[in-house]
RODO-2510 file (C-alpha; in nm, 4 decimals, decimal comma):
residues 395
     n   res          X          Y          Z
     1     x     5,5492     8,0008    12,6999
     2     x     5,5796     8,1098    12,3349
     3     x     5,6880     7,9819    12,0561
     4     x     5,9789     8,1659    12,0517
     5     x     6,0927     8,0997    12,3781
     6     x     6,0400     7,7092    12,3559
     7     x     6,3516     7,5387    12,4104
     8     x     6,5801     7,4354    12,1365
     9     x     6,7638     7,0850    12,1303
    10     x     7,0969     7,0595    12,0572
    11     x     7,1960     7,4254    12,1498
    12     x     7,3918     7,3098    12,4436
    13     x     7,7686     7,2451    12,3884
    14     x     7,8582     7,0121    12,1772
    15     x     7,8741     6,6270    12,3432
    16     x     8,0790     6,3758    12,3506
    17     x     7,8269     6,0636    12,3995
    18     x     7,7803     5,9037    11,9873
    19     x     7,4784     5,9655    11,8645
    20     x     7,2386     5,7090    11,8998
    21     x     7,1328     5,4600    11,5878
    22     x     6,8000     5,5537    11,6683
    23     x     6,9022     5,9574    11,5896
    24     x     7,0591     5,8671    11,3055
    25     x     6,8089     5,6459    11,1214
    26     x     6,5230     5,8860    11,2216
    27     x     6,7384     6,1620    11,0709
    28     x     6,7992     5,9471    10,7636
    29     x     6,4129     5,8779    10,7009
    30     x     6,2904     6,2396    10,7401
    31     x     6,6221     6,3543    10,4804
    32     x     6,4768     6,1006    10,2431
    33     x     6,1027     6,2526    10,2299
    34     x     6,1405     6,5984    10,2904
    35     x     6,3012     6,9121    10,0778
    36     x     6,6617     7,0393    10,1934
    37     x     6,6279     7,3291    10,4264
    38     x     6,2391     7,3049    10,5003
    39     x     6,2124     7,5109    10,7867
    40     x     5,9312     7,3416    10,9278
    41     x     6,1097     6,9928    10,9305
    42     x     6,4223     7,1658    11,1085
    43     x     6,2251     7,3690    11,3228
    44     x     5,9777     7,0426    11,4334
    45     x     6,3711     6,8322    11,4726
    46     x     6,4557     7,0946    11,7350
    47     x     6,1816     7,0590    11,9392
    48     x     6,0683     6,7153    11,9163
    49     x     6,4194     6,5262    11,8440
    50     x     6,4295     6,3405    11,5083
    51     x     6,2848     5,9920    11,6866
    52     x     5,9648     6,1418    11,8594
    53     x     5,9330     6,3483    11,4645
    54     x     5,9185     6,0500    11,2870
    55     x     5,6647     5,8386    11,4985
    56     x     5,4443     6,1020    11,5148
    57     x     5,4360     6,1720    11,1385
    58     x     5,4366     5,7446    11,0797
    59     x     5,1021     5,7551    11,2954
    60     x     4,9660     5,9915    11,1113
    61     x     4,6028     5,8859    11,0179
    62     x     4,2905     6,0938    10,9478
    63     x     3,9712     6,0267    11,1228
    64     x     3,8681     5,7276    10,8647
    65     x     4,2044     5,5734    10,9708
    66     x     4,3631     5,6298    10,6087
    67     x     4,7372     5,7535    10,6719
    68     x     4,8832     6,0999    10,5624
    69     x     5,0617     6,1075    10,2527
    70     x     5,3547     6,1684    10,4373
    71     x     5,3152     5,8888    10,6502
    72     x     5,2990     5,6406    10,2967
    73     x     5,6270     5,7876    10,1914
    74     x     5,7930     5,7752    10,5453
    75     x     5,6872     5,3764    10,5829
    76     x     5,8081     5,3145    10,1986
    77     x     6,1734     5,4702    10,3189
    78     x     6,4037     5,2360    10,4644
    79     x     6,6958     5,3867    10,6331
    80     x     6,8957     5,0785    10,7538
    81     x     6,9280     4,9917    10,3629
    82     x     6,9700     5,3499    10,2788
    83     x     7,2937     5,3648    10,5133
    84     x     7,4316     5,0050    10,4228
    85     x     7,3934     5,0974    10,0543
    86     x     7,5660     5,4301    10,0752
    87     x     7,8385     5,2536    10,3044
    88     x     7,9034     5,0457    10,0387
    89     x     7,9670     5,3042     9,7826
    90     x     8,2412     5,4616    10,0455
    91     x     7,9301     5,7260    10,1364
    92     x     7,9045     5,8479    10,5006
    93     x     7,6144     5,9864    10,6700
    94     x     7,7162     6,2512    10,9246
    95     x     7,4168     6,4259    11,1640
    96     x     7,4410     6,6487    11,4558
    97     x     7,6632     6,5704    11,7187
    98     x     7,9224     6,4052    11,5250
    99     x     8,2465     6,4617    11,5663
   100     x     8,3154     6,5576    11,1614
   101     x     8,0273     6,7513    11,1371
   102     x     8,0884     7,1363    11,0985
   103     x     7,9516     7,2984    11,3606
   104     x     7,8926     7,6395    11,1423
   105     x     7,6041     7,5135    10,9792
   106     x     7,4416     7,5379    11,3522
   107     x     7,4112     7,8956    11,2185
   108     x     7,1425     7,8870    10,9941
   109     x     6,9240     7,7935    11,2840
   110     x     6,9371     8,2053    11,3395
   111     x     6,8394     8,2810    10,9990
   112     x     6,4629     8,3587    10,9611
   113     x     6,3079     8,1787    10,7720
   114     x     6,2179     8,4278    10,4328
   115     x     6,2039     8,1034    10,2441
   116     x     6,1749     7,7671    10,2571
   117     x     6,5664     7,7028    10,2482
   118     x     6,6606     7,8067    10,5987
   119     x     6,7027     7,5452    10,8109
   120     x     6,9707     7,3293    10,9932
   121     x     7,0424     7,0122    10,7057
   122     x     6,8932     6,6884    10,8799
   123     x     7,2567     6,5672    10,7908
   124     x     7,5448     6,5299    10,4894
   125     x     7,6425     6,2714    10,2538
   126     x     7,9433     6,2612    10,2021
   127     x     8,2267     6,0992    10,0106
   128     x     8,5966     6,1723    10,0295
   129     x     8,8714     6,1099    10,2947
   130     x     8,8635     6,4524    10,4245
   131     x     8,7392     6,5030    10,8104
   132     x     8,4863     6,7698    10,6914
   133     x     8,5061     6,9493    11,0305
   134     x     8,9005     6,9803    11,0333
   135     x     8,8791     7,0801    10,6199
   136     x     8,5691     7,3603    10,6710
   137     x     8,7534     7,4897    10,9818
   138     x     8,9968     7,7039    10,7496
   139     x     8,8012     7,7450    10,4230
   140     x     8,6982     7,9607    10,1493
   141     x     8,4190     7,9688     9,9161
   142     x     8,5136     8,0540     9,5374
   143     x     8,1826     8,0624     9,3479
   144     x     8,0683     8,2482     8,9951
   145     x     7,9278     8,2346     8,6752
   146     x     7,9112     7,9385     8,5320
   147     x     7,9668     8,1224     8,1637
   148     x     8,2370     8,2594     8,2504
   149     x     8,5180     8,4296     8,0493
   150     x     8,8550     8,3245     8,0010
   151     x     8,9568     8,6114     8,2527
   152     x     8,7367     8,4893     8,5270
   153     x     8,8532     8,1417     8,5366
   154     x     9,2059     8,2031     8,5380
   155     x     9,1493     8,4257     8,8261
   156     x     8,9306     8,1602     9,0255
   157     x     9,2280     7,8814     8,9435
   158     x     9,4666     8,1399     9,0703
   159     x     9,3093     8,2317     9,3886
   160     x     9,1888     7,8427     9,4726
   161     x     9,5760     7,7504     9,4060
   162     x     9,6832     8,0085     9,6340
   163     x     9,4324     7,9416     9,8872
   164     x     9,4541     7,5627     9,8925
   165     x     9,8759     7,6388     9,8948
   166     x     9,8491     7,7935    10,2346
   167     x     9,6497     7,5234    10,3626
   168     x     9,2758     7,6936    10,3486
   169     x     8,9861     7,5066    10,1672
   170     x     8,8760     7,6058     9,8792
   171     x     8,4602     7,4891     9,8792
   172     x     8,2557     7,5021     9,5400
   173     x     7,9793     7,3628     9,3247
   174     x     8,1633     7,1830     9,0865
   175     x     7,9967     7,3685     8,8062
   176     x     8,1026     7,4427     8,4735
   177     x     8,2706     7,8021     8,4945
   178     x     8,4139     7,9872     8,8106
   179     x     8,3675     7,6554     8,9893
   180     x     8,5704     7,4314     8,8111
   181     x     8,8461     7,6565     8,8269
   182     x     8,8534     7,6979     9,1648
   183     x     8,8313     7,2966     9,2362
   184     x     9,0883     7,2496     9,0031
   185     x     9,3358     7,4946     9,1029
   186     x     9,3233     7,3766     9,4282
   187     x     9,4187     7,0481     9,3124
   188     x     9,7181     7,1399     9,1279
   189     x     9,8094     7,3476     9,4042
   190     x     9,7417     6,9568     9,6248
   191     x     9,5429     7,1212     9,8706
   192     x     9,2114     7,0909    10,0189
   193     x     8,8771     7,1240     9,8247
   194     x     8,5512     7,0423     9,8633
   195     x     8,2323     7,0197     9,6600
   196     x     7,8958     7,1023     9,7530
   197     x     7,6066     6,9466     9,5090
   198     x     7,2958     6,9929     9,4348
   199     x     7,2003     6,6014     9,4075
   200     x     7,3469     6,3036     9,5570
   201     x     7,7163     6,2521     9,5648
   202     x     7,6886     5,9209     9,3840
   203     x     7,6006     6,1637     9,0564
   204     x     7,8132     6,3712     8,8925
   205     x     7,6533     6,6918     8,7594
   206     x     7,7193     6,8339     8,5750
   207     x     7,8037     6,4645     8,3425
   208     x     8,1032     6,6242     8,1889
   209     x     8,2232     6,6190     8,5835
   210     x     8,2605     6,3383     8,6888
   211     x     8,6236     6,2470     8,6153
   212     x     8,6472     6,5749     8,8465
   213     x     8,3994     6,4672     9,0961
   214     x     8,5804     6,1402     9,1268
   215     x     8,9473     6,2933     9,1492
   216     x     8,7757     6,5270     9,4365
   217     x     8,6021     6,2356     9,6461
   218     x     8,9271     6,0586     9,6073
   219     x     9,1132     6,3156     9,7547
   220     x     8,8667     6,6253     9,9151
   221     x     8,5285     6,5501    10,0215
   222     x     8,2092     6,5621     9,7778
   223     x     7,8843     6,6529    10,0158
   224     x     7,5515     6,6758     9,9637
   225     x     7,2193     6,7508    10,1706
   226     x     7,0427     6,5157     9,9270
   227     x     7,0689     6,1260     9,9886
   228     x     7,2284     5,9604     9,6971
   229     x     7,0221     5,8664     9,4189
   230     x     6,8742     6,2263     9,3947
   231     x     6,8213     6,4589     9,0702
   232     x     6,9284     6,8572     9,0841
   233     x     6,6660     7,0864     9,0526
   234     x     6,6830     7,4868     9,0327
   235     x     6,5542     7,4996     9,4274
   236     x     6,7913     7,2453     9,4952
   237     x     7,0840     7,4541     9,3550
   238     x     6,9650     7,7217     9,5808
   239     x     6,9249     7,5222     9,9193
   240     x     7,2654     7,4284     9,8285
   241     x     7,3944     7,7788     9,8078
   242     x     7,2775     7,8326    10,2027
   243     x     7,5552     7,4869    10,2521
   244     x     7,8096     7,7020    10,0347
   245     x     7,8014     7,9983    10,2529
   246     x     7,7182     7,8371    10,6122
   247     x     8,0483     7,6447    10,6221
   248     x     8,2859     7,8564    10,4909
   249     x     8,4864     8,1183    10,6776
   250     x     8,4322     8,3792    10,3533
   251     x     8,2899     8,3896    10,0433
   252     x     8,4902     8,5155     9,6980
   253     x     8,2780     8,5811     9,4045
   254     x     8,4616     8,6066     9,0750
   255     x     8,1921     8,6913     8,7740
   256     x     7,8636     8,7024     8,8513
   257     x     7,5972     8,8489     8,6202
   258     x     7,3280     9,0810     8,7793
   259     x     7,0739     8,7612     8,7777
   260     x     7,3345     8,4944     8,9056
   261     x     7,3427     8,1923     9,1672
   262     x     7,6563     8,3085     9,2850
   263     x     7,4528     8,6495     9,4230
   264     x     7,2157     8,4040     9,5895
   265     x     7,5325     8,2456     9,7641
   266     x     7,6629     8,5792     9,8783
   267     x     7,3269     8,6915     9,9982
   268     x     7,3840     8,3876    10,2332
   269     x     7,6979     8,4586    10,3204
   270     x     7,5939     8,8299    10,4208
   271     x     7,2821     8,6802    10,6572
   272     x     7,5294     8,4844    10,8391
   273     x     7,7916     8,7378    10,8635
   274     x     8,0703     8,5822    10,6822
   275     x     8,2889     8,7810    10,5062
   276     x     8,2064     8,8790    10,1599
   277     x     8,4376     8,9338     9,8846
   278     x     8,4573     9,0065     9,4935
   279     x     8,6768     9,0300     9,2012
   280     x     8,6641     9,3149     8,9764
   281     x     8,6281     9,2301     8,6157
   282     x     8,5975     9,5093     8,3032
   283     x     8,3695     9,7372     8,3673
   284     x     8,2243     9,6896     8,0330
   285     x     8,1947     9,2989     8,1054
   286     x     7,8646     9,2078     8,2098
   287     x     7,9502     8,8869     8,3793
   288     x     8,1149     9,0961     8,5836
   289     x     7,8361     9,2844     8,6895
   290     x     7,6696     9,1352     9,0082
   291     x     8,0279     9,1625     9,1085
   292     x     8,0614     9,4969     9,0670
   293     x     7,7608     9,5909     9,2369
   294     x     7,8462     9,4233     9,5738
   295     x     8,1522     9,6191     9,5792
   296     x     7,9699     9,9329     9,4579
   297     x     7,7281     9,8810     9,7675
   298     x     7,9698     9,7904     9,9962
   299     x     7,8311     9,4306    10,0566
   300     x     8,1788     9,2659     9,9305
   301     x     8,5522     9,3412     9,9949
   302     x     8,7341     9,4001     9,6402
   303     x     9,0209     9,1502     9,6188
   304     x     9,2396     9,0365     9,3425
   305     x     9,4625     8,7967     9,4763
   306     x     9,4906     8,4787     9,6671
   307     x     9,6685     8,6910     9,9505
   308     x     9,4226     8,9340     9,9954
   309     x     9,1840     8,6782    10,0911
   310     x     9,3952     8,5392    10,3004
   311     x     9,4736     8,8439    10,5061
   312     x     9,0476     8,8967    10,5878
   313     x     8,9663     8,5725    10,6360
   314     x     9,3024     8,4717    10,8727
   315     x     9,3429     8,5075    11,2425
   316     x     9,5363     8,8689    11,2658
   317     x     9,8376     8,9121    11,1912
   318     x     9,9067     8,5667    11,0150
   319     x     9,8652     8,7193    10,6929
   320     x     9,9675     9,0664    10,5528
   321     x     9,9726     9,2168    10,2213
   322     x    10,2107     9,5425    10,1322
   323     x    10,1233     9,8044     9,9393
   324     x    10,1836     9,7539     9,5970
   325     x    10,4669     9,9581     9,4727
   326     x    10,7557     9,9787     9,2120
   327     x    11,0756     9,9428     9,2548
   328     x    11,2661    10,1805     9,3870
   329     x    11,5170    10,3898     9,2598
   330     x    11,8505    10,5822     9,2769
   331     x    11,6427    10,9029     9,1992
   332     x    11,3703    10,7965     9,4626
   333     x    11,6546    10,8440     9,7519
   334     x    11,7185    11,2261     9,6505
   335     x    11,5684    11,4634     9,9172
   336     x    11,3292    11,7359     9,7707
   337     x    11,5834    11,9687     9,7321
   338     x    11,8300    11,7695     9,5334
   339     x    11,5181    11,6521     9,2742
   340     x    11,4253    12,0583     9,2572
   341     x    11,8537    12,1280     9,1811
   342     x    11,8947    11,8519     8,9202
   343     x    11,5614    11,9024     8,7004
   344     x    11,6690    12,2549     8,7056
   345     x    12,0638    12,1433     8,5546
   346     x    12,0073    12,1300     8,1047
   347     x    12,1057    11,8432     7,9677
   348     x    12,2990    11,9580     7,7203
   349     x    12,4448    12,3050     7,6981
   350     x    12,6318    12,3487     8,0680
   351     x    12,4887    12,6230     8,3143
   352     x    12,6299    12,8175     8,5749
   353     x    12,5766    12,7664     8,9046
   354     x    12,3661    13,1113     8,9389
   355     x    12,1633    12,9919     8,6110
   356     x    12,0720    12,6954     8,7729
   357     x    11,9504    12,8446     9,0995
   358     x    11,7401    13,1340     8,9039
   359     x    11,5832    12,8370     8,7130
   360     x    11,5513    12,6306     9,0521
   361     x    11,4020    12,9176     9,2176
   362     x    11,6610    12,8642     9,5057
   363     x    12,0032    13,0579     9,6934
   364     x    12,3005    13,0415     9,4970
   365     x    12,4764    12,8653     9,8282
   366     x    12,1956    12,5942     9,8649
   367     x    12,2543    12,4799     9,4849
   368     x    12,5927    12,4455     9,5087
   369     x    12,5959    12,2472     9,7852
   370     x    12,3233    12,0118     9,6095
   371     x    12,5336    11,9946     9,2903
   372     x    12,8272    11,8589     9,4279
   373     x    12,6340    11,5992     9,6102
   374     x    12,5003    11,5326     9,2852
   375     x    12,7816    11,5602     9,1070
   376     x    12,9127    11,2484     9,3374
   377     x    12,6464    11,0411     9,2825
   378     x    12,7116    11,0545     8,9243
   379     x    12,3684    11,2799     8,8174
   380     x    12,6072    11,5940     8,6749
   381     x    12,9031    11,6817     8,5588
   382     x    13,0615    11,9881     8,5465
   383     x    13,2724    12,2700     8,8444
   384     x    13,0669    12,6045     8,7903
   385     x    12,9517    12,4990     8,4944
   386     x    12,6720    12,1959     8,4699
   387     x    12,4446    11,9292     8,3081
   388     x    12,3428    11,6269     8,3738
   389     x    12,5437    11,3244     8,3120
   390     x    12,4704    11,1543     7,9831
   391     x    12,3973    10,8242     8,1568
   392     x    12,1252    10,9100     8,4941
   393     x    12,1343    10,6237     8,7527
   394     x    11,7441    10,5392     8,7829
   395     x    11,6279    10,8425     8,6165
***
């Protein structure tokens, strides 16, 4: 049998039957040792089970009976404490197999793994009253530039007001920029937001944050791959992004630069085949640029509002968007041959009926007939001699 074709755990349907304390402690230990996304660890969970993982790397010894360096760090972790503690700062450990945990982040277990940021998490932290499986069920990413321009945050506050409104949540990275927007438009709007970090949810990062942070665990859900206590770092940010995009229905970038985090998130989100979408900024603006060139390649839908996200990423029919148009008017309901009549009429010396048909290019008969219909809709004046009424309806 090859590797490939070695059986997977946990691909089955989902179960009812808790997860065992044993699952969940072993899960706990390797999250506290090992990088987010290491497709080794997630690759060694699925085949071994997190338990039978563990004990083998705890026994690991050389041939002069020293242990492995992973096996000092794995006995110095202790995940009973590591639970109670977060527990007691309102912090929740969900795994596999629990009932809140989304089930779309199952999907990165069919990503190859280019990097080392592909795998399945181990589990989430997180703090916040929202069932995270319910909340990610209908959701939206809105992520960006964190420099961005006065333009692009009004959009992202716009479109996570309007999203959060009709009930879909709006996830982010509670970063300065595009990110804080979107949170906080979805909280004005009293919907649903999460954030995603790069470092334990008992931090708030950026510092100038955490009155945000805290308004969002309080109300949303703050997760994190990383057990609390942990620092961001720049591969951090980017095992994050793979979180971002896994769990969301759609991704919305608004202002991204041509070397931009946000591109790494929609990269994910086109690997897993979630919709991709973008917001056109100036052409001239170069935080607009990434942006731009996802549209220009066809890797993201252009959108501009709230309910053109909500028509691709809804079930059909729930959501549709008309055509832009103005409003109409009296001169829109002529027929072609009354517009041809009356643009042919002066406005202010009269004209005779066969003047007006030599300049309409029309029989004599046919523009009568068309003035006096126009003449009762108030667009001329005039009996064999005309021009157009000094005040046009709708002209």
């Amino acid at each position: 049998m090859t590797d490939r074709e070695l059986p997977i755990r946990g691909e089955e349907e989902p179960s009812t039957v808790p997860v065992p304390h044993e699952e969940r402690l072993a899960r706990a230990a390797l999250n506290a040792i090992t990088e987010p996304g290491d497709p080794r660890v997630a690759r060694l969970v699925a085949l071994l089970g997190a338990v039978e993982l563990r004990e083998r790397l705890d026994a690991d010894t050389d041939l002069a009976g020293l242990r492995s360096e992973t096996a000092e760090r794995l006995a110095a972790v202790h995940p009973e404490s590591l639970l109670a503690e977060a527990t007691g700062q309102g912090i929740r450990f969900l795994v596999p197999g629990d009932p809140e945990w989304p089930g779309r982040l199952d999907d990165l277990r069919h990503c190859e793994p280019l990097n080392a940021l592909t795998g399945v998490p181990l589990g989430l932290w997180v703090k916040g009253p929202l069932s995270l499986d319910e909340a990610v069920r209908e959701s939206v990413a809105v992520v960006g530039s964190r420099s961005a321009t006065s333009y692009g945050t009004t959009v992202a506050a716009d479109l996570g007001a309007e999203l959060a409104g009709s009930g879909v949540a709006v996830v982010s990275g509670a970063a300065f920029g595009i990110d804080q927007a979107a949170h906080r438009g979805a909280l004005a709007a009293r919907g649903r937001t999460i954030a995603v970090l790069a470092c334990g949810v008992d931090r708030a990062y950026p510092s100038a944050h955490r009155g945000l942070l805290d308004l969002i665990g309080e109300v949303g859900a703050v997760v994190s791959e990383l057990r609390p206590g942990c620092a961001p770092t720049r591969v951090r940010f980017l095992s994050r992004n793979r979180l971002i995009a896994a769990m969301t229905t759609g991704t919305v970038v608004v202002e991204a630069a041509v070397r931009s985090g946000a591109l790494n998130t929609a990269n994910w989100a086109m690997r897993l085949n979630r919709v991709l979408m973008a917001v056109p900024g100036p052409v001239t603006s170069a935080p607009s640029e990434g942006a731009h060139e996802l549209i220009r390649t066809g890797g993201g839908l252009l959108v501009t509002r709230g309910e053109h996200v909500l028509e691709v990423v809804s079930p059909a029919g729930r959501h549709m968007t008309s055509r832009p148009r103005t409003p109409e008017t009296a001169r829109d309901r002529l027929d072609a041959t009354e517009t041809r009549v009356l643009e042919a009429v002066p406005l202010a010396q009269p004209a005779t009926t066969s003047s007006v048909a030599r300049t309409a290019g029309l029989a004599t008969t046919t523009v009568l007939d068309a003035l006096v219909r126009l003449r009762a809709q108030g667009w001329v004046t005039g009996d064999g001699r005309w021009r157009r009424s000094g005040d046009l309806p709708g002209w």
